[in-house]
C-alpha positions in Angstrom: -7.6 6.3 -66.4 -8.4 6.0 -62.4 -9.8 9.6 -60.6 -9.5 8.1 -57.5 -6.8 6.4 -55.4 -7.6 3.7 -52.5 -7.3 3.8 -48.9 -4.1 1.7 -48.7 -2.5 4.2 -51.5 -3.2 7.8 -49.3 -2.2 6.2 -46.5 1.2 5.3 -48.2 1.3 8.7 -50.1 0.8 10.3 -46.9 3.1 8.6 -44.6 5.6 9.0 -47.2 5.6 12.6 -47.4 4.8 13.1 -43.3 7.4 10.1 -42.0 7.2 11.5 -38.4 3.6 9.5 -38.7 4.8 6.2 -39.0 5.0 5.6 -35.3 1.6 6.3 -34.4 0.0 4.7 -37.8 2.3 1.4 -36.5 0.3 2.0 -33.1 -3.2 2.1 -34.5 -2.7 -0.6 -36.2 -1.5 -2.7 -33.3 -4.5 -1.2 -31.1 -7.4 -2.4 -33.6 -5.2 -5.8 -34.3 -5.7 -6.5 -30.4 -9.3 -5.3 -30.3 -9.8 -8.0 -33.1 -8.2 -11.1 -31.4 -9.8 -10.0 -27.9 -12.7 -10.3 -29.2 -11.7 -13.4 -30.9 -10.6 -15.4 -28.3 -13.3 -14.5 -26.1 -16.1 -15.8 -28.5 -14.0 -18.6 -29.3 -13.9 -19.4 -25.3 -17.5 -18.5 -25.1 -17.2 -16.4 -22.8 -18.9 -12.8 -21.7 -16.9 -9.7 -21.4 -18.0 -9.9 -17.9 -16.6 -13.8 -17.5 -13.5 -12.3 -19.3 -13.0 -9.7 -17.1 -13.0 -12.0 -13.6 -11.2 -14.4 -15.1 -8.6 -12.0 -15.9 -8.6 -10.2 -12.5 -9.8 -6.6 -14.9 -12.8 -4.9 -15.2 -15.8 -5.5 -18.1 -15.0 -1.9 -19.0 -11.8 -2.5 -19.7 -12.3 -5.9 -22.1 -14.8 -3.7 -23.3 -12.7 -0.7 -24.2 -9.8 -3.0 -25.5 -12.7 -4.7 -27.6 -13.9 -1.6 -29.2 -10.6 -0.7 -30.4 -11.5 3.3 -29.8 -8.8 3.4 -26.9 -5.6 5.3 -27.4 -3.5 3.5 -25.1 -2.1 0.1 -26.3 -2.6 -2.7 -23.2 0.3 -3.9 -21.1 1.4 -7.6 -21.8 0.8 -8.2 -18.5 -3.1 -7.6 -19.3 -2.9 -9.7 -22.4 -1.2 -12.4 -20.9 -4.1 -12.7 -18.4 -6.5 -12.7 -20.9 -4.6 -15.7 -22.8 -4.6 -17.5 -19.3 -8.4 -16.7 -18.7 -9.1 -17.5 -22.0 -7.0 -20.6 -22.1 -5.1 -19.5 -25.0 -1.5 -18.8 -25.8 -0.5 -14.7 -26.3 1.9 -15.2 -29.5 3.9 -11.5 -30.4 5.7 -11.5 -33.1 8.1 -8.8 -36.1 7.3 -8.8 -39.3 9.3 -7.3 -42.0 7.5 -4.6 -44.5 7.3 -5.8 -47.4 9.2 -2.7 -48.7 11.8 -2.9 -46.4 13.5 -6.2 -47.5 
């Protein structure tokens, strides 16, 4: 018999008793997935933050913060979309279906 539980099973456990939480875990998760392919993209262009950043018409702190993934607010699709064009690269957004929901 387990005396633990992992990560992925409190987070269910808890967002099925507190369901008002969805929303922002949902949010979170979109927030580090962008941090993730920001970064992505810009090592695969081999480019600096700071190359990023012109090329994008932003600031470095700004690749930066979206990079770090500590930032609360998720980034306009106006931002990403410049970042794809800097970075030569095609912004793809897509729904997927939980796999409880279907």
């Amino acid at each position: 018999m387990k005396n633990y539980i992992t990560l992925d099973e409190a987070i269910k456990q808890e967002l099925k008793e507190h369901p008002e939480l969805h929303e922002s875990y949902q949010e979170e998760l979109l927030i580090n997935a962008i941090s993730r392919m920001v970064v992505e993209i810009r090592c695969q262009a081999r480019l600096t933050q700071m190359e990023l950043a012109k090329r994008a018409k932003t600031s470095q702190s700004v690749i930066a913060r979206l990079e770090s993934g500590n930032d609360y607010r998720v980034p306009s699709l106006g931002l990403l979309t410049r970042i794809a064009v800097a970075a030569h690269a095609k912004l793809k957004i897509k729904f997927e279906m939980e796999k409880s929901h279907h």
